[in-house]
N, C-alpha and C positions, 0 to 999 in steps of 0.2 A: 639693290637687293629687292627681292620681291614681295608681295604682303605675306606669302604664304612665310616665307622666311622670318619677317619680321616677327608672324606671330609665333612659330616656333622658338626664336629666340626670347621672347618676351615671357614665355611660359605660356600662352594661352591653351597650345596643343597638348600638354599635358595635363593642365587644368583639366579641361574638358575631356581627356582621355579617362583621368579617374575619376570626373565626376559623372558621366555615363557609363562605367564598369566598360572600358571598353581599351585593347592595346594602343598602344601611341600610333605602331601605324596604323590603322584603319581611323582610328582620329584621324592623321596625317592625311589620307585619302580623302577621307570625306570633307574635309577643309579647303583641300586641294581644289575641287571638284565643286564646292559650292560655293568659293570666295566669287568666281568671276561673274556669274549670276548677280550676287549682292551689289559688286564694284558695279556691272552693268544696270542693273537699277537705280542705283544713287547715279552713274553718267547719267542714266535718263531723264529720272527727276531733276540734276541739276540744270537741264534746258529747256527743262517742259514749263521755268513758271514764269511769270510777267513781267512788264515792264518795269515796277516797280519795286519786283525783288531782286536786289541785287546776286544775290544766291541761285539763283533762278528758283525753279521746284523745290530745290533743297532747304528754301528761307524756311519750312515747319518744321523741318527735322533740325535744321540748327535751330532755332527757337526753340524747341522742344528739348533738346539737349542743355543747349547753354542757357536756360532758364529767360528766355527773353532777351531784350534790349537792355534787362539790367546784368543778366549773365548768373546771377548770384543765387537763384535758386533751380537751376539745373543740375543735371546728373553731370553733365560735357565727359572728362577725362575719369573722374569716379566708375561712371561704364566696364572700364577696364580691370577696375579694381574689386568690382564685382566680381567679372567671370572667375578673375587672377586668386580669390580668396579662398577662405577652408569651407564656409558655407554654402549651403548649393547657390547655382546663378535664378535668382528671380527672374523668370523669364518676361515678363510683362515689359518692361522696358524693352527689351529685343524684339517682342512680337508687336509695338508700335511701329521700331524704326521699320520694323517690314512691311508692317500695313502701309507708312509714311513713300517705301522706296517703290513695293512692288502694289500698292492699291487693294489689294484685298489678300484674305487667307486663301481664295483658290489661287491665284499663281504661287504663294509660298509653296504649296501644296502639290501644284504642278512642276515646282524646279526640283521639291524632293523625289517625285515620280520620272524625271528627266534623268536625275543624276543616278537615280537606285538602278536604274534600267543604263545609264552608262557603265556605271562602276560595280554594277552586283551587290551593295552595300544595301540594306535593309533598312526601306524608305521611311520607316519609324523612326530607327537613329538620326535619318539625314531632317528629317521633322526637328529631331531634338533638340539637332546641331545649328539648324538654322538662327534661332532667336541668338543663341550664346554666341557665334560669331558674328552677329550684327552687331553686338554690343560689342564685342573687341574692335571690329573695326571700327566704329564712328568712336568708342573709346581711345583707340589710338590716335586717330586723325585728331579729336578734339585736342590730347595731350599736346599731340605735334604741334597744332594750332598756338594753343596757346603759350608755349617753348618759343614757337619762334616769332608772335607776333600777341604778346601780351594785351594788348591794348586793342587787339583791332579780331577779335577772337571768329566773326563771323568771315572776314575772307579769308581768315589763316585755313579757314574749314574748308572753304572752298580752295584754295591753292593744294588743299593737300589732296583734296577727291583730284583734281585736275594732272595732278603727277600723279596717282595709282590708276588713275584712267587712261590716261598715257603711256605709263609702264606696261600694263596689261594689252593698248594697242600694240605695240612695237613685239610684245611675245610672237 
């Protein structure tokens, strides 16, 4: 199953459909369109960082998420539950993991001007959309993480980027 799928099922596409006044499909589109962008920053960052992180790149955003080495005062799988709620998504969380995957606000900014000029969708929406599926996906993955590997919640992260990065090659 693909992420796009997954988030559709999980409710994220409609979340974010009524919570930017906007129909499910053009959500749909626009998720479509800027999931692989995101997966491909997080593949980046997971082998851009050193020796010492096991994570590669990725060790600040899992740290950042899962609150540390202790885990316990991160956002990790809550993320999700954010975007998934009745209240709007705080985006500040979202627009970390992006400064974290893509390095600054001008490439965020350049992926929404990539994608508005692919898809004809209105690069302000694809701005909006950005932060709130960041937070689904590393909300999902961290969930997934820690589902399938309670104890060991930093490589669960990392095996689960490695299978949607994987997924995504093989498309």
């Amino acid at each position: 199953m693909s992420l796009a799928q997954i988030l559709q099922q999980t409710g994220v596409i409609d979340s974010m459909a009524r919570e930017l006044n906007i129909d499910e499909q053009t959500a749909r589109a626009g998720a479509g369109a800027l999931l692989p962008a995101i997966v491909a920053g997080m593949g980046r960052s997971s082998t851009s960082g050193g020796g010492s992180d096991p994570l590669g790149g990725l060790g600040g955003l899992a740290g950042a998420v899962l609150g540390g080495s202790g885990g316990g005062g991160g956002l990790g799988g809550g993320l999700l539950d954010m975007v998934l709620g009745q209240q709007p998504t705080p985006t500040q969380p979202g627009n970390d993991i992006l400064g974290n995957i893509f390095g600054s606000k001008d490439v965020s900014r350049s992926v929404a001007g990539e994608v508005a000029a692919v898809t004809g969708l209105d690069e302000n929406l694809l701005k909006r959309m950005l932060p709130i599926l960041a937070m689904a996906v590393v909300g999902y993955m961290t969930r997934q993480a820690s589902e399938d590997a309670p104890g060991a919640q930093g490589g669960g992260l990392g095996g689960i980027l490695g299978s949607i990065v994987g997924g995504l090659a093989r498309r």
